[in-house]
C-alpha positions in Angstrom: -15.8 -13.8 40.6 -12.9 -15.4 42.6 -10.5 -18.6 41.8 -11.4 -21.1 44.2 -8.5 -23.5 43.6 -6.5 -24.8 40.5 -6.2 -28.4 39.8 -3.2 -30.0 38.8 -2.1 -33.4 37.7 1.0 -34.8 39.7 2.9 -38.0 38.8 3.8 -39.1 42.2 2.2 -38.8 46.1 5.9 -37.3 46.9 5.4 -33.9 45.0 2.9 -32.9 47.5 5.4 -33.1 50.2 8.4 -32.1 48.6 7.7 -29.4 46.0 4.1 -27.9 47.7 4.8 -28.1 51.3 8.5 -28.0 51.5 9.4 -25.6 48.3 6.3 -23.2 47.7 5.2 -24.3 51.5 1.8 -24.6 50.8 0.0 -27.0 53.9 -2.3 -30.1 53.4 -5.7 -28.9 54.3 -7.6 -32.4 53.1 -6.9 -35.9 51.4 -9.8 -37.4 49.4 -10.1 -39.9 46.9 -12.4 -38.9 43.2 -14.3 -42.4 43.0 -13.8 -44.2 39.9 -17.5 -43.2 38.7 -16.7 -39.6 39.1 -13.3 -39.5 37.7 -15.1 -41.7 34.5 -17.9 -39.4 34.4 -15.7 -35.9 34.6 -12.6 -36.7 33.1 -12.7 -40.1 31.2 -10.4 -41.5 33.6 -11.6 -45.2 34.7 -10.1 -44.9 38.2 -10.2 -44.2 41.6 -8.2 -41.2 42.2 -5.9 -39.3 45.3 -6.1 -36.3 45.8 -4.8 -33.4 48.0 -6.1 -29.9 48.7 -2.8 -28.2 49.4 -3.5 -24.0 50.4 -1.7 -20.7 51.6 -3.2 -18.1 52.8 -4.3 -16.9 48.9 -4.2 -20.1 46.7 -5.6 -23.6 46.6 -4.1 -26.2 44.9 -6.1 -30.1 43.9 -3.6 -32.2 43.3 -4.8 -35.4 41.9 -2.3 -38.0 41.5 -1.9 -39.9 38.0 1.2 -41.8 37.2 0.9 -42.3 33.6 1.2 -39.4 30.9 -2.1 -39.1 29.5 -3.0 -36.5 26.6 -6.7 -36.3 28.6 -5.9 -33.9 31.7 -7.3 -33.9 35.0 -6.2 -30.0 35.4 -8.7 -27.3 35.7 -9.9 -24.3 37.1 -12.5 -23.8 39.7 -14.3 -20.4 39.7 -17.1 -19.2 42.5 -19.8 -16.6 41.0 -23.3 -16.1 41.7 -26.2 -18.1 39.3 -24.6 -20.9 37.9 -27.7 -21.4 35.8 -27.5 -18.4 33.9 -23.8 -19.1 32.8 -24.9 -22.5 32.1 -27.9 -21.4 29.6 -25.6 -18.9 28.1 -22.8 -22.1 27.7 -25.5 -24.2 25.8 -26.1 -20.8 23.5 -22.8 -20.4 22.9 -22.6 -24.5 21.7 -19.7 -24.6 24.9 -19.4 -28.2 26.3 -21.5 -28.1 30.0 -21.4 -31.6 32.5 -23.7 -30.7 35.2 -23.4 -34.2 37.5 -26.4 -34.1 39.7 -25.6 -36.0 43.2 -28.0 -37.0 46.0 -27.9 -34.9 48.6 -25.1 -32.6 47.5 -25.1 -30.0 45.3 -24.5 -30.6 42.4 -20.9 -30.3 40.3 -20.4 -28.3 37.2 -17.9 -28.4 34.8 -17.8 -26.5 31.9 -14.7 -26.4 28.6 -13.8 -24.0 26.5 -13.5 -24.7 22.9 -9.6 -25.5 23.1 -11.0 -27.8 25.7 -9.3 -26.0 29.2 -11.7 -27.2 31.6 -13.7 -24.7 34.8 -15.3 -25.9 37.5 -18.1 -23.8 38.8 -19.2 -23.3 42.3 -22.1 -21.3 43.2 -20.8 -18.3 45.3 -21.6 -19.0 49.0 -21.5 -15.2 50.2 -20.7 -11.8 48.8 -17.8 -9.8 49.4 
């Protein structure tokens, strides 16, 4: 198992310039927006979000931008292992939360909480190392 990237809530566009890139100079890779059906569906947010995938050579950072100070948090962390399903099954044994969004055409996105509700993302592991 690896960390694929750790997402963070920031309060303005201008911390991805000034604190990631020019004070821990991490660079840009992509910009995206989470659609207002996703970021409902995922977080409870009803709103179209920004978002920046900012890396070094070791770490990835989502930085999705949300102005107000919400107790609901967009932050999680996104972890790459091999048979999703099986951590899945033993999530719903376990009586752990589990959103798996089916999407046309994509794979689909897992999330999954522990019980003091931190939040994982889980991609299924493309390769072995």
């Amino acid at each position: 198992m690896k960390i694929n990237h750790v997402a963070l809530n920031i309060n303005s566009v201008d911390e991805v310039i000034d604190f990631y890139q020019n004070i821990l100079g991490f660079h840009i890779e992509y910009q995206f927006e989470l659609p207002t059906t996703l970021s409902h569906t995922i977080f409870g947010i009803d709103k179209s979000l920004p978002a920046y995938l900012c890396k070094n050579d070791q770490v990835a950072f989502e930085l999705f931008v949300l102005p107000e100070n919400i107790n609901k948090g967009l932050a999680h962390v996104c972890l790459e292992m091999s048979n999703r399903d099986e951590l899945i099954t033993r999530c719903i044994n376990k009586g752990y939360k589990v959103n798996n969004i089916q999407r046309d055409n994509k794979p689909n996105l897992l999330f999954i909480w522990d019980k003091s509700g931190n939040c994982f993302e889980i991609k299924e592991k493309k390769y072995h190392d």
